[in-house]
DSSP file (Angstrom, degrees, kcal/mol; ACC not computed):
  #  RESIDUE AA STRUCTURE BP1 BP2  ACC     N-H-->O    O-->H-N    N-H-->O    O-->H-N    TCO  KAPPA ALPHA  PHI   PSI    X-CA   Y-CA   Z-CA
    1    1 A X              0   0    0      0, 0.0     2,-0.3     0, 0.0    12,-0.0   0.000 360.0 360.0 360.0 136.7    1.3    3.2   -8.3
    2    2 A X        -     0   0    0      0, 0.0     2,-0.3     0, 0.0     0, 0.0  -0.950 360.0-146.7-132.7 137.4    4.3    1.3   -9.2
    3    3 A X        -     0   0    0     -2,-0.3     2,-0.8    10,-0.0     5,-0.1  -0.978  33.1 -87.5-122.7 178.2    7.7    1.6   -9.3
    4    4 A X    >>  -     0   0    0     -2,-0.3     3,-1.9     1,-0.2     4,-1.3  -0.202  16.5-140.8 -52.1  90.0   10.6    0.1  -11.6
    5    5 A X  G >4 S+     0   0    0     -2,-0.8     3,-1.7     1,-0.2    -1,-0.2   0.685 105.0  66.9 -17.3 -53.7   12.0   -3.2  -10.7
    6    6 A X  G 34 S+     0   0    0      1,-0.3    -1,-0.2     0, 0.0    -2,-0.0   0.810 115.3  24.3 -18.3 -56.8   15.4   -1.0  -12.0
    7    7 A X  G X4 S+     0   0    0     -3,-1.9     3,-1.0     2,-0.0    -1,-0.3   0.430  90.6 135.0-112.0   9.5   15.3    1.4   -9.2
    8    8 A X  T <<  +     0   0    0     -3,-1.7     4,-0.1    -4,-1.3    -4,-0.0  -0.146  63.1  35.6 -43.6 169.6   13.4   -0.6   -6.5
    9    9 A X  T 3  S+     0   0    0      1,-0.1    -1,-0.2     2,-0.1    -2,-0.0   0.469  90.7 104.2  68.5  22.4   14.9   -0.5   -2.9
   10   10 A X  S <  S-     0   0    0     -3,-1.0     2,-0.7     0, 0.0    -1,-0.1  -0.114  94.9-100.6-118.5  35.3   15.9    3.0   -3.2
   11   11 A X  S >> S+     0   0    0      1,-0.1     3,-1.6     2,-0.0     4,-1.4  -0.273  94.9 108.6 110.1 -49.4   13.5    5.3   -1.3
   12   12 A X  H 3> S+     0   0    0     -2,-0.7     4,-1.6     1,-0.3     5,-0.2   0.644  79.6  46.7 -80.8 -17.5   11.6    6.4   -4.4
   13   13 A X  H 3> S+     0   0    0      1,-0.2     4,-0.7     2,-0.2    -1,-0.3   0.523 117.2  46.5 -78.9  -2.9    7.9    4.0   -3.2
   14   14 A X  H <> S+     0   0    0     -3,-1.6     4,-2.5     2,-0.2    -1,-0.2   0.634 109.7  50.2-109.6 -36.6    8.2    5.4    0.0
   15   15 A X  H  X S+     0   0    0     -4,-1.4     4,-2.2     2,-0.1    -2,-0.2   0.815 113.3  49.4 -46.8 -41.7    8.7    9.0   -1.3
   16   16 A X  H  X S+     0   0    0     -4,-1.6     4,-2.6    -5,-0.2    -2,-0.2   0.952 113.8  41.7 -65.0 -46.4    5.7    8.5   -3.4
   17   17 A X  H  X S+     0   0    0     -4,-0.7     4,-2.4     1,-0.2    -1,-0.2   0.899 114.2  48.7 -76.5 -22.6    3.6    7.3   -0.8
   18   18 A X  H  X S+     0   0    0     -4,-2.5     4,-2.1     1,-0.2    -1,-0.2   0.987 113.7  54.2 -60.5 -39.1    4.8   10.0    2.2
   19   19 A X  H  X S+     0   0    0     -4,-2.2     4,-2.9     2,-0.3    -2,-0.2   0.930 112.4  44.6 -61.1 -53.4    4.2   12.7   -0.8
   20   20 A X  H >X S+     0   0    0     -4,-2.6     3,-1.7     1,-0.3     4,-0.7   0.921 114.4  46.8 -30.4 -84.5    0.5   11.1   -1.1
   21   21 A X  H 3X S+     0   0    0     -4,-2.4     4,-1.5     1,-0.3    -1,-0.3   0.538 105.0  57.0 -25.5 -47.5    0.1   11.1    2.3
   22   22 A X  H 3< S+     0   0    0     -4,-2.1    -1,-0.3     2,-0.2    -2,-0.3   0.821 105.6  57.1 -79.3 -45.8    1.3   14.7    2.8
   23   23 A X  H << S+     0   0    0     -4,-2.9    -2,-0.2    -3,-1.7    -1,-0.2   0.766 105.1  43.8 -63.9 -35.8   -1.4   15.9    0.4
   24   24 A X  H >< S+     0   0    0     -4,-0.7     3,-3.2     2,-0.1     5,-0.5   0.799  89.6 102.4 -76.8 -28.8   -4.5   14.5    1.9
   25   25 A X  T 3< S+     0   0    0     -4,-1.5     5,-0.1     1,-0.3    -3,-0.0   0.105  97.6   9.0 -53.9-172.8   -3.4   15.7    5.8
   26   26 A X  T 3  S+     0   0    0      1,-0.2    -1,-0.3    47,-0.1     4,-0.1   0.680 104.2  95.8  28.7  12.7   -5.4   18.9    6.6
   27   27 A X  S <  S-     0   0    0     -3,-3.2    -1,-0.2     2,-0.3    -2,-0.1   0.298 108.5 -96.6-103.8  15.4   -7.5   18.6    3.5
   28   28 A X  S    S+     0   0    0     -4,-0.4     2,-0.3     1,-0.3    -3,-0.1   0.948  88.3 124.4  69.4  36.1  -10.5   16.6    5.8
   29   29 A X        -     0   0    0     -5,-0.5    -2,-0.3     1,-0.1    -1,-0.3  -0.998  41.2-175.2-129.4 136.9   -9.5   13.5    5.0
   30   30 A X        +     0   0    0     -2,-0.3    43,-2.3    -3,-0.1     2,-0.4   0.494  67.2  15.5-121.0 -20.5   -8.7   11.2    8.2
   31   31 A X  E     -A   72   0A   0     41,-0.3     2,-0.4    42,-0.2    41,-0.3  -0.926  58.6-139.5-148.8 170.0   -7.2    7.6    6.5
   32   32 A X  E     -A   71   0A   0     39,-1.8    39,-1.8    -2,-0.4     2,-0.3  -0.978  28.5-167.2-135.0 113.6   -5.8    6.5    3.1
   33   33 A X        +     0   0    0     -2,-0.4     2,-0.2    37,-0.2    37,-0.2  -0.888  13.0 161.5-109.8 161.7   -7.2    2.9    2.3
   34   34 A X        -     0   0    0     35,-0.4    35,-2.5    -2,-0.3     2,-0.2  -0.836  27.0-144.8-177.2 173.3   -6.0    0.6   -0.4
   35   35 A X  E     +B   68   0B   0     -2,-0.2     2,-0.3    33,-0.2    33,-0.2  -0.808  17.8 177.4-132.6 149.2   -6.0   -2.7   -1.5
   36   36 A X  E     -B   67   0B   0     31,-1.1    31,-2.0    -2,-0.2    -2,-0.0  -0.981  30.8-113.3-164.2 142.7   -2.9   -5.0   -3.6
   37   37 A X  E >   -B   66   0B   0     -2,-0.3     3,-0.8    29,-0.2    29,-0.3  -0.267  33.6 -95.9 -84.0 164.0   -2.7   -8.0   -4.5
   38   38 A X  T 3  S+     0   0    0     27,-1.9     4,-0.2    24,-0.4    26,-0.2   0.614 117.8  32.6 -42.7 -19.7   -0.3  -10.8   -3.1
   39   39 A X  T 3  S+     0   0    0     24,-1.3    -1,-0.2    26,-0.1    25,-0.1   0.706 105.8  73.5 -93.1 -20.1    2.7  -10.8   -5.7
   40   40 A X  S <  S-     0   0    0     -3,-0.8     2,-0.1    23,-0.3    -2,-0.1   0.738 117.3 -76.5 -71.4 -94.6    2.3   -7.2   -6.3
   41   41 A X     >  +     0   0    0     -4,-0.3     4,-0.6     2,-0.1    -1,-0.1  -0.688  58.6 153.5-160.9  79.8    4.1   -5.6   -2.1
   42   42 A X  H  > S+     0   0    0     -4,-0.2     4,-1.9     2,-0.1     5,-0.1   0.706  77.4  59.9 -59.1 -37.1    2.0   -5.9    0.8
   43   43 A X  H  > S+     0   0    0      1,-0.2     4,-1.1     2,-0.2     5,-0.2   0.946 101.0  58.0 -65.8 -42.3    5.1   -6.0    2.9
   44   44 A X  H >> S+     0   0    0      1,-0.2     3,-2.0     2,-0.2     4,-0.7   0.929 106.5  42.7 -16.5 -72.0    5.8   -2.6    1.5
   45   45 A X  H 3<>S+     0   0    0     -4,-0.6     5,-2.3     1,-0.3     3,-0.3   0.780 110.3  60.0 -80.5 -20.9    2.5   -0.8    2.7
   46   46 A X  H 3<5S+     0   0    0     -4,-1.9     3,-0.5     1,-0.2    -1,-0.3   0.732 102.3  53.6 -82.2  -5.8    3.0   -2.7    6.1
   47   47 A X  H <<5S+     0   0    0     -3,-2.0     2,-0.5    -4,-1.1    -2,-0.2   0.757 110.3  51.4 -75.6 -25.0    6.7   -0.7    6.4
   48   48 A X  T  <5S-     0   0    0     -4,-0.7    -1,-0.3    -3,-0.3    -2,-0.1  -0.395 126.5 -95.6-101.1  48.6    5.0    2.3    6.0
   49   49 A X  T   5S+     0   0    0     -3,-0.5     2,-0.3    -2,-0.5    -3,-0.2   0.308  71.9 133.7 -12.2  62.1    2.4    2.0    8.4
   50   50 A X      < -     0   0    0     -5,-2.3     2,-0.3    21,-0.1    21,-0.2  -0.693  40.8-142.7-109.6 147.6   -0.8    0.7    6.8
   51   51 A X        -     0   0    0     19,-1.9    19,-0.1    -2,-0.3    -5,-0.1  -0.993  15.7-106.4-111.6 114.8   -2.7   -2.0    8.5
   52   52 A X        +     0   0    0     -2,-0.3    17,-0.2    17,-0.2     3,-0.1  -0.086  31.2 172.6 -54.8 132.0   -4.7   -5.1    7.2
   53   53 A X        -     0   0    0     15,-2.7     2,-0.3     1,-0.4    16,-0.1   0.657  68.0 -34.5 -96.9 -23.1   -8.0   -4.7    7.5
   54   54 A X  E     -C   68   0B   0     14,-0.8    14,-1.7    12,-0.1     2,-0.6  -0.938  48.0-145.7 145.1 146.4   -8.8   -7.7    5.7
   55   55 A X  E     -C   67   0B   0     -2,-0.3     2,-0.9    12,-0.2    12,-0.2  -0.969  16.8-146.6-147.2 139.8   -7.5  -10.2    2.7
   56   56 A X  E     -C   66   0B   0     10,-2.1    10,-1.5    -2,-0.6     2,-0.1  -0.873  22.6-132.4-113.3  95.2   -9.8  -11.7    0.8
   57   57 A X        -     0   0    0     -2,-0.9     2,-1.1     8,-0.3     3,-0.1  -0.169  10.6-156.1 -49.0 127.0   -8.3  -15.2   -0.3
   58   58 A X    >   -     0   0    0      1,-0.2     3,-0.9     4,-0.1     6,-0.4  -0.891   5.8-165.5-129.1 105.6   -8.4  -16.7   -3.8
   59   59 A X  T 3  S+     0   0    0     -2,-1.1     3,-0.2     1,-0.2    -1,-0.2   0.791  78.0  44.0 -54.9 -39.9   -8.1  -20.0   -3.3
   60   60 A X  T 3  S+     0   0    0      1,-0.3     2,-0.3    -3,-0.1    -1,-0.2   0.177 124.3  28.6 -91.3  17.6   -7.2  -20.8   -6.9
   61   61 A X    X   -     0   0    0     -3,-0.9     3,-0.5     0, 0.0    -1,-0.3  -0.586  69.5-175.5-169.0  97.4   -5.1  -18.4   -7.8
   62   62 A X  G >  S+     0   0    0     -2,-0.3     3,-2.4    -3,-0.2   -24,-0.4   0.793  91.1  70.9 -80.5 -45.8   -2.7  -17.2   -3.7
   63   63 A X  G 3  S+     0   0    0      1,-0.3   -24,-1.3   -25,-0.1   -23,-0.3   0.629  98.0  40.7 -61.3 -10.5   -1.1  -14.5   -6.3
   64   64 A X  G <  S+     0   0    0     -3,-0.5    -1,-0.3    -6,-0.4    -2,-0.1  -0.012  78.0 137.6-119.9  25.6   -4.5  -12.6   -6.4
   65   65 A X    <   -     0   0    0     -3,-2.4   -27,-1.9    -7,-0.2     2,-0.4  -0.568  51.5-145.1 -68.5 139.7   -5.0  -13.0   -2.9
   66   66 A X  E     -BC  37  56B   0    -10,-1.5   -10,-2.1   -29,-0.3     2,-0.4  -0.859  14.7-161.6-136.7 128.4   -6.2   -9.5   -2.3
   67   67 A X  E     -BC  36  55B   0    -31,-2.0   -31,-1.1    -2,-0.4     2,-0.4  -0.837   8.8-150.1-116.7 178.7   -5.3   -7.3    1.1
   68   68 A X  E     -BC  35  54B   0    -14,-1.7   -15,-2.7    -2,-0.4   -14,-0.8  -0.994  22.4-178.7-134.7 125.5   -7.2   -4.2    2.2
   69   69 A X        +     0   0    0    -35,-2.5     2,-0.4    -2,-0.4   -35,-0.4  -0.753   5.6 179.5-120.1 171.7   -4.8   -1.8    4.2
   70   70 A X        -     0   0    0     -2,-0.2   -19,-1.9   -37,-0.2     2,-0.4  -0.890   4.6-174.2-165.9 146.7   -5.8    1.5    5.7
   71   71 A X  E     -A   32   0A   0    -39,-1.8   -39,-1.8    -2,-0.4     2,-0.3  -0.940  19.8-134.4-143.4 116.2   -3.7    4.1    7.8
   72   72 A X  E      A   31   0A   0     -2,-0.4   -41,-0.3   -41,-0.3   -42,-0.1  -0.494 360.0 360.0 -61.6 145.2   -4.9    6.9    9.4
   73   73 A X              0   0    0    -43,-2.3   -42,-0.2    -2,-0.3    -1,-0.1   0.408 360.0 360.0 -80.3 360.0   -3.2   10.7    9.2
């Protein structure tokens, strides 16, 4: 999931992701994990309230530095 550099900072990644979110609750699913790399928006999924479980460093490359988030419903 992405959105447009164009329309960043206007609601629509945070729409997407409550809309996500809203789909799994009551369907017997308890978290949403996922994982993004450093350049892509970690700070993002941490506004929304996902939490690092882990980041698995690439030492040669910090840009692929990889975190693992997870938020329970």
């Amino acid at each position: 999931m992405w959105v447009a550099r164009s329309v960043r900072g206007k609601g629509y990644g945070r729409a997407l992701i409550s809309r996500l979110e809203n789909h799994f609750i009551d369907k017997g699913y308890n978290n949403i994990n996922l994982v993004t790399s450093a350049f892509q928006a970690p700070g993002f999924y941490k506004k929304c309230g996902y939490t690092v479980e882990f980041i698995r460093e690439n030492k040669t490359n910090p840009k692929l530095t990889k975190s693992f988030f997870i938020k329970y419903l």
